[in-house]
Jmol script that loads the backbone (N, CA, C; Angstrom):
load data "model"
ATOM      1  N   UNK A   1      55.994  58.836 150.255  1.00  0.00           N
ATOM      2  CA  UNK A   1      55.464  57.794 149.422  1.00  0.00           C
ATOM      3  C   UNK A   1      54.763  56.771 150.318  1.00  0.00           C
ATOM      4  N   UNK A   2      53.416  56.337 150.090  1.00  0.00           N
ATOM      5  CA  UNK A   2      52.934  55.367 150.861  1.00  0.00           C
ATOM      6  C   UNK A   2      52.661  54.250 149.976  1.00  0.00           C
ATOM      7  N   UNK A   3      52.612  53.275 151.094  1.00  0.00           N
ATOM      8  CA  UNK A   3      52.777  51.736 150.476  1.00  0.00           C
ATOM      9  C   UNK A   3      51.311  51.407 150.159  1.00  0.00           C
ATOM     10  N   UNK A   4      50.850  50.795 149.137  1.00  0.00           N
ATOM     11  CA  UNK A   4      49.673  50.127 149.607  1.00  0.00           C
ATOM     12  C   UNK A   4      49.432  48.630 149.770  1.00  0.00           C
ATOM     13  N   UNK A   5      48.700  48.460 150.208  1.00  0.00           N
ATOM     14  CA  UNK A   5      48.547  47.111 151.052  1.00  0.00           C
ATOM     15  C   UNK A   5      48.380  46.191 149.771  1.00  0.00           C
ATOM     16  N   UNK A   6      48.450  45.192 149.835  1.00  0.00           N
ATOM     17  CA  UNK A   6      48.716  43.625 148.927  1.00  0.00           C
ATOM     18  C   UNK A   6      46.960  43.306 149.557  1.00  0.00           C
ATOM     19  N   UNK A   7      46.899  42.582 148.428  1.00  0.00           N
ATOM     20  CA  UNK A   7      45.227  41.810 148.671  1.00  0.00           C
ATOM     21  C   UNK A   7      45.098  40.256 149.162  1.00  0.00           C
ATOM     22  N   UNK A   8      44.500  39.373 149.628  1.00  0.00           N
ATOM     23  CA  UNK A   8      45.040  38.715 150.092  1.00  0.00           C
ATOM     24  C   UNK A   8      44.973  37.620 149.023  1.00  0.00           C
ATOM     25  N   UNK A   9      45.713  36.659 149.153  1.00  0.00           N
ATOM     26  CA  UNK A   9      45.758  35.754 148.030  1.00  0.00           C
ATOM     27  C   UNK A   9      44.711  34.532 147.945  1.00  0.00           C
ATOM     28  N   UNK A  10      44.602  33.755 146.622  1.00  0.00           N
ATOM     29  CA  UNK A  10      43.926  32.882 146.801  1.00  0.00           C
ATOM     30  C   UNK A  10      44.031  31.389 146.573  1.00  0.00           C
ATOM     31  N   UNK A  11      43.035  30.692 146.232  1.00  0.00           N
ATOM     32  CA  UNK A  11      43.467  29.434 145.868  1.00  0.00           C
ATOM     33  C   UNK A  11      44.040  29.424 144.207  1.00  0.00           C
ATOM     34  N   UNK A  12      43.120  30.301 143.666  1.00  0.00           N
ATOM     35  CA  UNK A  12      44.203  30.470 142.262  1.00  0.00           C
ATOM     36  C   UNK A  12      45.270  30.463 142.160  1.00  0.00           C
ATOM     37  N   UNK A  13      46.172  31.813 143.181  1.00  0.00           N
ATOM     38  CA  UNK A  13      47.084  32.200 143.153  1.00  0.00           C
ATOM     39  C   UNK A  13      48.215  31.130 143.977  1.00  0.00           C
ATOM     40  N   UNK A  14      47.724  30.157 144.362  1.00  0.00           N
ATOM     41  CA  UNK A  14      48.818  29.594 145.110  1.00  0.00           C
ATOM     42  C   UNK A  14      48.965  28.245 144.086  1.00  0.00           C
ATOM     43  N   UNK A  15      48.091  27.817 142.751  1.00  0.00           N
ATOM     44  CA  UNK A  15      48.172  27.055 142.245  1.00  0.00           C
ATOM     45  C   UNK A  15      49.143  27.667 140.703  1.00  0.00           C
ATOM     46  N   UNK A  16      48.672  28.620 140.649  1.00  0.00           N
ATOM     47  CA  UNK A  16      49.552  29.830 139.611  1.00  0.00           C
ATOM     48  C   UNK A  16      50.916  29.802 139.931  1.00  0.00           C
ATOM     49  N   UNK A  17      51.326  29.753 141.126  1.00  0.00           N
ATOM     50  CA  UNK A  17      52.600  30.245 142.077  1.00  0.00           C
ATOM     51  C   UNK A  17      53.754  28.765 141.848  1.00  0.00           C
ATOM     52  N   UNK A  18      52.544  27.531 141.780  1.00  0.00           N
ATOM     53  CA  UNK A  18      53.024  26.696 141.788  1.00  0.00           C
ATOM     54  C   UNK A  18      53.550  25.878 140.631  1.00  0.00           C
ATOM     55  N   UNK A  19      52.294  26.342 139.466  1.00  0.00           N
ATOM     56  CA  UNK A  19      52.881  25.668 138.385  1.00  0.00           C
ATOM     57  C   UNK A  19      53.923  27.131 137.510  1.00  0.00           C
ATOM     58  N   UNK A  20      54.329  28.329 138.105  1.00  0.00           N
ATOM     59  CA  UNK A  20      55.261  29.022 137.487  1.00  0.00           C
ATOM     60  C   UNK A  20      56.440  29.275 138.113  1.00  0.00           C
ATOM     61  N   UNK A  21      56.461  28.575 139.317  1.00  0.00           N
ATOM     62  CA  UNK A  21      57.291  28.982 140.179  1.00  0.00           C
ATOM     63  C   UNK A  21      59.136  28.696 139.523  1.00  0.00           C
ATOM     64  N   UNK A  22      59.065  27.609 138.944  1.00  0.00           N
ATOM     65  CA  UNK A  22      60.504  27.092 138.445  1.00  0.00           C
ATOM     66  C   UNK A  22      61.113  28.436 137.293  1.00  0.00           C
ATOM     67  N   UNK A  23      59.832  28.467 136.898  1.00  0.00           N
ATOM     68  CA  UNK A  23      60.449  29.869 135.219  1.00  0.00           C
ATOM     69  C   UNK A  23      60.466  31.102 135.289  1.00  0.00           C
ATOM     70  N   UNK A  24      59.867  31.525 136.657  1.00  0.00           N
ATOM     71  CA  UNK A  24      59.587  32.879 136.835  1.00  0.00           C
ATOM     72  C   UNK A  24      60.036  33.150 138.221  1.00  0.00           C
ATOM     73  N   UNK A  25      60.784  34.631 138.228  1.00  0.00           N
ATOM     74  CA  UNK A  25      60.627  35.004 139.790  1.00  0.00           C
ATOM     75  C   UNK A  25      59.658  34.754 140.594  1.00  0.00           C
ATOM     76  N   UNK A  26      60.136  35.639 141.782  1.00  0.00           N
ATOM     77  CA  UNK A  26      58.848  36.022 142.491  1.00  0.00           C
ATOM     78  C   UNK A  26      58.263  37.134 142.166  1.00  0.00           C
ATOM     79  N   UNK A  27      59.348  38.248 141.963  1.00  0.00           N
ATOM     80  CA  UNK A  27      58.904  39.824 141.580  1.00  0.00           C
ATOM     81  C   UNK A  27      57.873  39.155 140.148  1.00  0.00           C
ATOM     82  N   UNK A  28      57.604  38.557 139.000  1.00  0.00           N
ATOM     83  CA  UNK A  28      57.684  38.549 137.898  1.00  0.00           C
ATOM     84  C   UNK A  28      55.809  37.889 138.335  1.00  0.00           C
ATOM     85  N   UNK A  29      56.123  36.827 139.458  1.00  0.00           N
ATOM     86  CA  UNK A  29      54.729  36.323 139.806  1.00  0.00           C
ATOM     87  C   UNK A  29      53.976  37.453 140.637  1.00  0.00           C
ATOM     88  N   UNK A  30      54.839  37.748 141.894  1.00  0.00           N
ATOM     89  CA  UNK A  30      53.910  38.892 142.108  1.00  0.00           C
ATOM     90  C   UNK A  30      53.692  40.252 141.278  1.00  0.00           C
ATOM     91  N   UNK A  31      54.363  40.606 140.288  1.00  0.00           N
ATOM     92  CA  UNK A  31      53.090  41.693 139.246  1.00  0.00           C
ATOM     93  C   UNK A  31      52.362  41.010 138.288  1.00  0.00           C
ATOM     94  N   UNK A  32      52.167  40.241 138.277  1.00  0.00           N
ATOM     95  CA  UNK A  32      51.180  39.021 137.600  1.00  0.00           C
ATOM     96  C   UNK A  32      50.251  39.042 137.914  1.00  0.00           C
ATOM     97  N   UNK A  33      50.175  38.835 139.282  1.00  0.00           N
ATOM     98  CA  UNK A  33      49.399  38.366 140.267  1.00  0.00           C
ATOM     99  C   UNK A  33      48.476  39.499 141.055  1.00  0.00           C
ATOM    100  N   UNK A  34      49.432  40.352 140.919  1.00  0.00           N
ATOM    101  CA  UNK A  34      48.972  41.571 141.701  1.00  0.00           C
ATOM    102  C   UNK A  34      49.254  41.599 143.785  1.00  0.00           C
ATOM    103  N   UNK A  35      49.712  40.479 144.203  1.00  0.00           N
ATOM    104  CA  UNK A  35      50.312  40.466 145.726  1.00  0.00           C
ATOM    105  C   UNK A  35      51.558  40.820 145.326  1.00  0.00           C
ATOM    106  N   UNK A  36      52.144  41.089 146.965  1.00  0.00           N
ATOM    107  CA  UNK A  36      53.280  41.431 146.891  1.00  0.00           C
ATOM    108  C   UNK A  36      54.301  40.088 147.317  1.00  0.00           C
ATOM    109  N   UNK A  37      55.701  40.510 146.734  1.00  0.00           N
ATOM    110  CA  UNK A  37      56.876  39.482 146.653  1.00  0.00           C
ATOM    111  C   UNK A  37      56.910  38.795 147.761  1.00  0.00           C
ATOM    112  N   UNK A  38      56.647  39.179 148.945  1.00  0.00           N
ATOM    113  CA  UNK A  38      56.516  38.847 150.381  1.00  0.00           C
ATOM    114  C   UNK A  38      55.280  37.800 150.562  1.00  0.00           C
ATOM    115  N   UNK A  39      54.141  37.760 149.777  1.00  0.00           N
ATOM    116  CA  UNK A  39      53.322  37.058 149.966  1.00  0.00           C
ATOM    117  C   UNK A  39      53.970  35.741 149.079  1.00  0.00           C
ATOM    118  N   UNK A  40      54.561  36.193 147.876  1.00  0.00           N
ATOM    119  CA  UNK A  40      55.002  34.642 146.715  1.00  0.00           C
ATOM    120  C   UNK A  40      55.968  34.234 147.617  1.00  0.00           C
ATOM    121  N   UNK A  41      56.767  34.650 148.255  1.00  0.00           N
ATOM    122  CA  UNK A  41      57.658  33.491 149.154  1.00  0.00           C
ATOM    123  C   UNK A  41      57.151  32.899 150.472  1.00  0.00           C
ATOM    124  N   UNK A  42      56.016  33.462 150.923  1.00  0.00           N
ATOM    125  CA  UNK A  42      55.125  33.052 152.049  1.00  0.00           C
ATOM    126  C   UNK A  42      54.826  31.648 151.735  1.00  0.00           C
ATOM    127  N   UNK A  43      53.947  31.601 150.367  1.00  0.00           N
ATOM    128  CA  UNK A  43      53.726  30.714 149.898  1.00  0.00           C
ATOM    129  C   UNK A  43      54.278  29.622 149.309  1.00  0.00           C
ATOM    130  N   UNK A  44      55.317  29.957 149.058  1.00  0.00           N
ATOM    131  CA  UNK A  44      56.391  28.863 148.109  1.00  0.00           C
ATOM    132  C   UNK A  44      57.225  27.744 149.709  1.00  0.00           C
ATOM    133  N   UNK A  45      57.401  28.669 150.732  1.00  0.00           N
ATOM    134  CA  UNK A  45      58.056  28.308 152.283  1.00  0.00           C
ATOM    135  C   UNK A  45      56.822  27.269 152.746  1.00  0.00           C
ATOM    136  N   UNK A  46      55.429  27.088 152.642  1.00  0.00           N
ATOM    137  CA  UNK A  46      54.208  26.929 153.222  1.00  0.00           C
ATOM    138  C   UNK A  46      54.312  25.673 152.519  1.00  0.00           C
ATOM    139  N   UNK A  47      54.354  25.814 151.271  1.00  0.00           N
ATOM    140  CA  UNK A  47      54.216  24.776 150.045  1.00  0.00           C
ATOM    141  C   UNK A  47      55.759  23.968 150.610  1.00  0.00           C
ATOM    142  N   UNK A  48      56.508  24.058 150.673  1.00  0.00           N
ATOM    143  CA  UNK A  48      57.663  23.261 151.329  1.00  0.00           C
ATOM    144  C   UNK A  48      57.599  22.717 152.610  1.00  0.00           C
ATOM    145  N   UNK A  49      57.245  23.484 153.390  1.00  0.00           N
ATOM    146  CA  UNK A  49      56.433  22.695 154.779  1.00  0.00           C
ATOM    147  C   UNK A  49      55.735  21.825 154.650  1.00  0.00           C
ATOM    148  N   UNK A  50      54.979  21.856 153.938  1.00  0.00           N
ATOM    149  CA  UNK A  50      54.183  20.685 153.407  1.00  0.00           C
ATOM    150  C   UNK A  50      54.450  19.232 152.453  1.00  0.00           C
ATOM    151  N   UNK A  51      55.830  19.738 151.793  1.00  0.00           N
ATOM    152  CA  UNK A  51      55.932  18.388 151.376  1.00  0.00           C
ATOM    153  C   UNK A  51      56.019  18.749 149.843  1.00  0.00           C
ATOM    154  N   UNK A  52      55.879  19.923 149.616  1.00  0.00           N
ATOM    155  CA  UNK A  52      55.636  19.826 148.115  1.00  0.00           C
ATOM    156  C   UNK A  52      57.267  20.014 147.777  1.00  0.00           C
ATOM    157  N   UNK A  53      57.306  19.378 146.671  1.00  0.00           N
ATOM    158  CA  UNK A  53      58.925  19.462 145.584  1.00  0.00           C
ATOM    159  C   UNK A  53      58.933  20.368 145.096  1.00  0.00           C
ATOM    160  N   UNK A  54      59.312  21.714 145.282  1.00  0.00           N
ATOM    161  CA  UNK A  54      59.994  23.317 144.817  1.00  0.00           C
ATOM    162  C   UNK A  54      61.262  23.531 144.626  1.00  0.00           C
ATOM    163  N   UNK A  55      61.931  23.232 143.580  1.00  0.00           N
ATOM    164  CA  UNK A  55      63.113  23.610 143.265  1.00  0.00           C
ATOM    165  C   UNK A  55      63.859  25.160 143.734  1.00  0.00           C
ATOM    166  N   UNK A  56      64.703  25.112 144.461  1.00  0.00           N
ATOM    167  CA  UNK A  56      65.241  26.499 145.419  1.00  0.00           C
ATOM    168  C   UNK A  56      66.188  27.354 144.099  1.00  0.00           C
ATOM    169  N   UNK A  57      66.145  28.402 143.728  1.00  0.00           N
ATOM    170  CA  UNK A  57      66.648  29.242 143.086  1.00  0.00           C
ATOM    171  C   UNK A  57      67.825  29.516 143.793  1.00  0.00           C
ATOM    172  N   UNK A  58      69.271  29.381 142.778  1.00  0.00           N
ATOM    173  CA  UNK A  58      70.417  29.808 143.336  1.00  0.00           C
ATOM    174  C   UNK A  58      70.805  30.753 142.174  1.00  0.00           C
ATOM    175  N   UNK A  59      71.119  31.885 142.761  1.00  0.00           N
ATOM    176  CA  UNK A  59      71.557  33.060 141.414  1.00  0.00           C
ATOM    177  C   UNK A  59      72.914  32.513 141.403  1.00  0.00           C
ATOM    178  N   UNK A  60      73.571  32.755 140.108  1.00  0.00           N
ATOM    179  CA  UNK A  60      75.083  32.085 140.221  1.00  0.00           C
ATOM    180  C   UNK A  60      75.672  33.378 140.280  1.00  0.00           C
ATOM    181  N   UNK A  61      77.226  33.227 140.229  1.00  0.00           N
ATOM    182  CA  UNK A  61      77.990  34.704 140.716  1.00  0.00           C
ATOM    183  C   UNK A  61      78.326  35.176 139.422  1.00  0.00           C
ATOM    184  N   UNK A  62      78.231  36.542 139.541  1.00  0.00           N
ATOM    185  CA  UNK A  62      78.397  37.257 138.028  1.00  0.00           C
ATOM    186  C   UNK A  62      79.641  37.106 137.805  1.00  0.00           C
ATOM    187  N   UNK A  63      80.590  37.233 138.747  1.00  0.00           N
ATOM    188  CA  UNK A  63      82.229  36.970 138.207  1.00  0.00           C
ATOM    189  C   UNK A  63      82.405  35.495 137.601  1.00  0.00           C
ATOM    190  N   UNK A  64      81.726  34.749 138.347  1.00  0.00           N
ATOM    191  CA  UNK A  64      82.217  33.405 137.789  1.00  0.00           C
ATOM    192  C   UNK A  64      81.368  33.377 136.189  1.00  0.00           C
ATOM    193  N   UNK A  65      80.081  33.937 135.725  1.00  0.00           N
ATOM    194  CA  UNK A  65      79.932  33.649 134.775  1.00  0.00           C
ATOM    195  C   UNK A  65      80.688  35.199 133.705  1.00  0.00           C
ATOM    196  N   UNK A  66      81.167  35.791 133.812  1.00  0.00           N
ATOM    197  CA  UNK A  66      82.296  36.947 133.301  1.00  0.00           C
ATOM    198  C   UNK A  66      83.381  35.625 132.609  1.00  0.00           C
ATOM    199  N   UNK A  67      83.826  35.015 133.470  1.00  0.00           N
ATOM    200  CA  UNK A  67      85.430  34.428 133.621  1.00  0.00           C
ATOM    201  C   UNK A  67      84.725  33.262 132.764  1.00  0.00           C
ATOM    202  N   UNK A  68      83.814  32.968 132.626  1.00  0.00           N
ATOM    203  CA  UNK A  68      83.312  32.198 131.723  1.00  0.00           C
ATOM    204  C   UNK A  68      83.055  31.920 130.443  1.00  0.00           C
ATOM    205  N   UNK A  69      82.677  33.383 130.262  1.00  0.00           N
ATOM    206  CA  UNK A  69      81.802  34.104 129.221  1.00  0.00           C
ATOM    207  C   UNK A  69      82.726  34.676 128.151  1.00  0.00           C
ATOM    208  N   UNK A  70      83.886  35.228 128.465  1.00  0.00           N
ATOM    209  CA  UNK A  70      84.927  36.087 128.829  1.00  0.00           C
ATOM    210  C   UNK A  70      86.261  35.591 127.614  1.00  0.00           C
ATOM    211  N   UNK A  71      86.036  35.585 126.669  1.00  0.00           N
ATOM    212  CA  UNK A  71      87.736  35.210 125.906  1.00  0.00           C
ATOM    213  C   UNK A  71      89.153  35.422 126.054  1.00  0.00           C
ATOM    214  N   UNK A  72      89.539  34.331 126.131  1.00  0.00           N
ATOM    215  CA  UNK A  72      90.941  35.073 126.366  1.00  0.00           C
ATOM    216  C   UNK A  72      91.726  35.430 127.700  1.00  0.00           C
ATOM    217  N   UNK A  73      90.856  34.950 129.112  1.00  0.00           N
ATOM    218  CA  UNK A  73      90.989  35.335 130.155  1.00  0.00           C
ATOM    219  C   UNK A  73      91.811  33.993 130.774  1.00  0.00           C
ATOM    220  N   UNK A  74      92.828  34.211 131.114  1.00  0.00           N
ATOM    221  CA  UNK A  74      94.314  32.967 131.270  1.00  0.00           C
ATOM    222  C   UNK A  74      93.817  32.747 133.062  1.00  0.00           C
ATOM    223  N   UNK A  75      93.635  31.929 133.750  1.00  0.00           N
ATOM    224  CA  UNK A  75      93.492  31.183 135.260  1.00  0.00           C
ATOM    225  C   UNK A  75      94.948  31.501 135.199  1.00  0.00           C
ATOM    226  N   UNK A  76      94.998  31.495 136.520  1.00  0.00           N
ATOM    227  CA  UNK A  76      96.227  31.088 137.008  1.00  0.00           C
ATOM    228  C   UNK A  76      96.389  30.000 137.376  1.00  0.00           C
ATOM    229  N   UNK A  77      97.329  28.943 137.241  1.00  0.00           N
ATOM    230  CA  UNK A  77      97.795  27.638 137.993  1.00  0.00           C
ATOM    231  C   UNK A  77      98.403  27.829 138.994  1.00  0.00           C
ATOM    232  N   UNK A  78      97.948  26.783 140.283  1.00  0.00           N
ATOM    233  CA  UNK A  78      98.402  26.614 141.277  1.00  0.00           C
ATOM    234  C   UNK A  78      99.339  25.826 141.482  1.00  0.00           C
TER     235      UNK A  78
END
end "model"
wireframe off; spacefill off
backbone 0.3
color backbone group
């Protein structure tokens, strides 16, 4: 299987990147976009170097939202 190469990006795409960046992945911007995932975090790191305000994506843990989600599931007390 060969890879093919990503195109290079532009000024569109880094203003696209910017106003979707909070609601959308990266995978979700780069097939949008047509670059690859490697280029949307190039850019989002570049855009932070610089000063810009980018909210950092934290995935939360699937157990903790299970135990959450979850009825009936007793904690233990310490």
């Amino acid at each position: 299987m060969t890879r093919t190469k990503s195109r290079p990006y532009t000024v569109d795409d880094v203003r696209y990147i910017y106003n979707n960046y909070t609601n959308r992945t990266a995978v979700e911007i780069s097939e949008q976009l047509g670059i690859s995932k490697t280029q949307v975090s190039k850019i989002v790191t570049e855009l932070r170097k610089q000063g810009v305000n980018l909210p950092k994506k934290k995935r939360e843990n699937p157990v903790e939202i299970f135990i959450r989600e979850e009825p009936g599931i007793k904690l233990k007390q310490s």
